[in-house]
C-alpha positions, 0 to 999 in steps of 0.5 A: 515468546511474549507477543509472538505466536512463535511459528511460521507457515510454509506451503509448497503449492508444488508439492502440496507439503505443509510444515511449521517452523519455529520463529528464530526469537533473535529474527524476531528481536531485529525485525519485530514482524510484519514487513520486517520479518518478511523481508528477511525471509525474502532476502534469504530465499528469492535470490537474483535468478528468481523471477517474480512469477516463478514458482520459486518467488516467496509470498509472505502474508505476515502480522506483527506482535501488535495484532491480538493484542487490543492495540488500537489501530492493529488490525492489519497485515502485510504481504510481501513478494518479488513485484511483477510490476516492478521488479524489486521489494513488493510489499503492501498492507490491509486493514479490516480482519483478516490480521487478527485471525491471521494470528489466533490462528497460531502463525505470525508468518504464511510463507507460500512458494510453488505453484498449484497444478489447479485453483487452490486456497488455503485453509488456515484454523488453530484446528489445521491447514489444508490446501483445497480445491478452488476450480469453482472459485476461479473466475469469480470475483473477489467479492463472491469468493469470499462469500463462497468460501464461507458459504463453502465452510458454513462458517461466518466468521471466517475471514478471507483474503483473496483475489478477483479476476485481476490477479488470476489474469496477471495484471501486475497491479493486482491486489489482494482483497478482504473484507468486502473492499479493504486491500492489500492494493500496492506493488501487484502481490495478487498478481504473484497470488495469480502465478501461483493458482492460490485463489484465497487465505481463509483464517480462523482461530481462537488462540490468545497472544502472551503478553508479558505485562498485561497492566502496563499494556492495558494502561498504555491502551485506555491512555491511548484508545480516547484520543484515537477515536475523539481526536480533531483527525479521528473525528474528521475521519470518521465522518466523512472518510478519507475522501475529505482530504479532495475538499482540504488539499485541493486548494494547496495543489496537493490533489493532481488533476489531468494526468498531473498536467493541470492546477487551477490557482483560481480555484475554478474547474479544479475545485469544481469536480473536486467539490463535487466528488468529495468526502463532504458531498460523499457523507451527504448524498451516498454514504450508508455508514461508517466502517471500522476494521477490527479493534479500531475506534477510528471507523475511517471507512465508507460504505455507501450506495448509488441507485441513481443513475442505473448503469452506476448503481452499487452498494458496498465499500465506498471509495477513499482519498486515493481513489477518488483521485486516481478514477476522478480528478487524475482523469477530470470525472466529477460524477461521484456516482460513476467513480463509487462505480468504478471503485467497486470494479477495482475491488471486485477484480482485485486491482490497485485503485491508485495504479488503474486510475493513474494508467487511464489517465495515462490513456488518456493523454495520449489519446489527446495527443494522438498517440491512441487512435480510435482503432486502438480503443475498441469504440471507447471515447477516452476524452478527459471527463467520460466517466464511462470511459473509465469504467470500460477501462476498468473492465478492459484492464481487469479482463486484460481485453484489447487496450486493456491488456497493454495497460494491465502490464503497469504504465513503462509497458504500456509507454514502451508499446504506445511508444511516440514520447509517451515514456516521457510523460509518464509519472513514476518511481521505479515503474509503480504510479505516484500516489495522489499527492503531488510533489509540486504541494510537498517537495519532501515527496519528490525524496520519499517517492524516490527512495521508497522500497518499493517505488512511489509510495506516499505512507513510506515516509510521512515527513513530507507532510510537515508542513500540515502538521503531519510530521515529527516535530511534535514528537521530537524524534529527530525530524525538523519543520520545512519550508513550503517549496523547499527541499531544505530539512526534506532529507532527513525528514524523509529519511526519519519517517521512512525508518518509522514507516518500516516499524509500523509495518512491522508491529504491524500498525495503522499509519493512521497512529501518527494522526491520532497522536500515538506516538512512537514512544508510546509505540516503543513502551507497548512493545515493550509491555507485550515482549517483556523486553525494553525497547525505547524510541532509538532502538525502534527507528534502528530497527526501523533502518536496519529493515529499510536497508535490507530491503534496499539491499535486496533491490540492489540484487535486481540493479536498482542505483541511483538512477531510479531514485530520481522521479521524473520532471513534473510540468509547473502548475500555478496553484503550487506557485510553479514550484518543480523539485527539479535538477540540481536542487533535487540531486543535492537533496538525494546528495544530503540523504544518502549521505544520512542514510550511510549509502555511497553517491550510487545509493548502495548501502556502505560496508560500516552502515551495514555493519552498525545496523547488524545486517547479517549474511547479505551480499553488497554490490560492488 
């Protein structure tokens, strides 16, 4: 098979069997890889018994047929599972380098079940697989495991993906780390890692990708490789990370500040800390220099160190946009110091920046409320602004000590046992945070972050960005312009960019492509030159919804309706014009995209859509 390495991976921790299965090319055909193939998998084997810790949930680590192919931006990989945080579809991604080895190694899929009587991991090479002993690794952190294990193997080029002291604790956001600090961050997949006593994936391999029209791709990649790395966001990017957006969107509301109840329409307190913990201010005082994941000419990473003040001293991956907004403005800390601080924290623990930064936050609003007391805090002042106060926590969560064990449950736990009105504070989709782009700024959000597989995700469906210029219009592929504080056009961008989304997940690609301009005809025609089979934008975003579907069906087994497609009610901020998507303009909206998506006014795909989409042997709620 062009473009595939035509085997999948299966381990049973339990047992301790390892076998190889031949790659179904029609799977393959349907669901491209990645995401995509893995939800497949999933579906067909974690049925609505299956509890997200049980030894019988599936763990799939997958790449695409992007990955070993000298595509810009397809350095990564993606890890999917039943959440513990959540309950539903759990997917997430990483960069850095791990994906490419991941398939020299000779698997487009690792499909893990069971759960080892000790710390194990796993060693994947083009030489073999083997399960080997972890005990020494197990209570380290993800940064020493990785370099353990290569010291271990007397290997450097050895890549690793692995979990910190989050994810053998079962703090259901846990994640999974590679790369000294890039992470598969999202939906508590290190978590599952933690049930299973799997400690690290270590891969390695030499093995070449077929490709069926190696000119045709080689063109296609010179045509593509310049504006990825000199294009006006690639430039930005490059220089000053991720981090930048504080410093743009700040002054449109996008950027959420005291536990999403604060805006400052003059530009004061607001602009203040987000000046001050930004990616300009990041690339003048403590950035060392740029990272690039494997093949990508973007180098959108940071690596930074403090030295200054001592108790905040670090040296080592710095902190994105997400980040820096969930551990900073969400919790009103403008110290950057103390933020690359608790950053490192998280990494090393192996927890998502997005969900520890939001449930702090979270914390602390009660605290001002007065539902935590003093006595529930272990001495800790969580006053808004004590950057001290964050990295306690953050030690709390990772070690699951004191308050930090209720918030390591995610934020409806930890709602239900504060208890007072707590649970009606709360920002969420489906128990997973809201990523740190408000849906007062962009209403499209208010639709993607409610409709999104696997709960509140802003890089499932892009569309919202529109109004900035990240959109689709551009590429004429069925996405239209928006109003400013209107969900008019909102449904169908939505539902365009979610379907796009699920096809990067699956080649699997950097949702930085949209960005640089790389289009999906451009994704439609690489695909095309690798497989040797024709592929043209239609079929990618058919393919793209037939994935999204699935996996919708999937959430369906677990009771998921349209209920929880309905993000809770936000407080009106003045710096968004007081603009709440909200009530009947919002299930209208809903109304208008289910209607898109051929679902029925409970959300549930319909008999004819999935039919049309040629979803196999699924079972459809009643």
């Amino acid at each position: 098979m062009f473009g595939y390495m035509g085997k999948i991976l299966r381990v049973d921790l339990t047992s301790g069997k390892i076998e190889e299965q031949a790659l179904d090319e029609k799977m393959a055909q349907k669901y491209i890889g990645g995401s995509g193939l893995a939800a497949r998998i999933i579906y067909d084997e974690v049925g609505p018994g299956v509890e997200p810790f049980s030894p019988d949930n599936s763990l799939v680590f997958a790449v695409g047929p992007y990955q070993g192919t000298g595509i810009p931006l397809s350095s990564r990989y993606e890890v999917a599972t039943r959440s513990p945080l959540t309950g539903i579809w759990a997917e997430a991604s990483s960069g850095g380098w791990v994906g490419p080895f991941l398939k020299r190694a000779g698997y487009d899929a690792i499909v893990i079940k069971g759960k080892a009587q000790k710390p194990v991991y796993l060693l994947v090479t083009d030489a073999g697989v083997e399960i080997k002993d972890a005990s020494s690794l197990w209570g380290k952190d993800a940064y020493e495991t990785e370099e353990k294990i290569r010291n271990e193997l007397e290997d450097r080029d050895v890549r690793v993906a692995c979990i910190g002291q989050g994810g053998e604790n079962l703090v259901k956001f846990a994640g999974v780390m590679n790369d000294m600090g890039r992470t598969a961050g999202r939906s508590g997949v290190g978590a599952v890692m933690g049930s299973k006593n799997l400690k690290a994936l270590a891969v390695k391999g030499k093995k070449t990708v077929s490709i069926a029209d190696k000119g045709r791709l080689s063109k296609l990649i010179r045509g593509t490789a310049k504006l990825a790395k000199d294009g006006p966001v690639s430039v930005m990017y490059n220089k000053y990370g991720t981090a930048i957006l504080l410093d743009i969107w700040e002054s449109i509301g996008d950027v959420p500040f005291k536990y999403w109840a604060r805006g400052d329409a003059k530009r004061g307190e607001c602009a203040r800390i987000a000046a001050n913990i930004g990616g300009a201010k990041m690339q003048r005082e403590i950035l060392t220099k740029s990272y690039h994941c494997y093949g990508c000419p973007l180098g959108c990473g940071r690596l930074v160190k403090v030295t200054s003040p001592a108790k905040y001293a670090v040296e080592g991956h710095g902190a994105e946009y997400q980040s820096s907004a969930a551990l900073g403005t969400l919790c009103m800390v403008d110290n950057m110091a103390a933020i690359a601080k608790a950053n490192d924290m998280c990494n090393r623990y192996g927890i998502d920046t997005i969900e520890t930064g939001s449930i702090i936050a979270f914390a602390m609003s009660c605290y001002e409320k007065g539902w935590i007391a003093d006595s529930d805090t272990d001495g800790i002042d969580l006053e808004w602004g004590n950057a001290d106060a964050v990295i306690a926590m953050v030690d709390k969560i990772g070690k699951r000590e004191g308050l930090g064990d209720v918030l390591a449950d995610g934020l409806i736990p930890a709602a239900q046992k504060i208890g007072h009105d707590s649970i009606n504070i709360v920002m969420h989709s489906k128990g997973q945070a809201f990523p740190m782009h408000d849906p007062r700024a962009f209403p499209g959000l208010a639709i993607a972050y409610g409709t999104s597989e696997r709960g509140a995700c802003h890089m499932h469906g892009i569309g919202w960005a529109e109004p900035v210029g990240f959109g689709f219009t551009s590429f004429h592929i069925g996405g239209k312009g928006v109003k400013k504080y209107s969900l008019e056009g909102q449904p169908l961008n939505t539902k365009v960019s979610q379907d796009l989304a699920d096809v990067s997940d699956s080649l699997v690609q950097c949702k930085f492509t949209v960005m640089a301009f790389i289009t999906p005809k451009t994704q439609a025609a690489m695909l095309s030159a690798i497989t040797g089979q024709e592929f043209d934008v239609e079929e990618l975003l058919m393919a793209g919804e037939r994935m999204f579907n699935l996996k919708r069906l999937f959430n369906c087994r677990f009771g998921m309706i349209r209920k929880d497609d309905i993000i809770p009610e936000m407080v009106p901020v003045p710096v968004t014009g007081n603009y709440v998507p909200k009530g009947e303009e919002l299930e209208k909206a809903i109304d208008e995209y289910y209607e898109l998506r051929g679902w029925t006014k409970d959300g549930i795909p319909t008999a004819a859509k999935i039919r049309e989409l040629e979803i196999e042997n699924v079972e459809r709620p009643q």
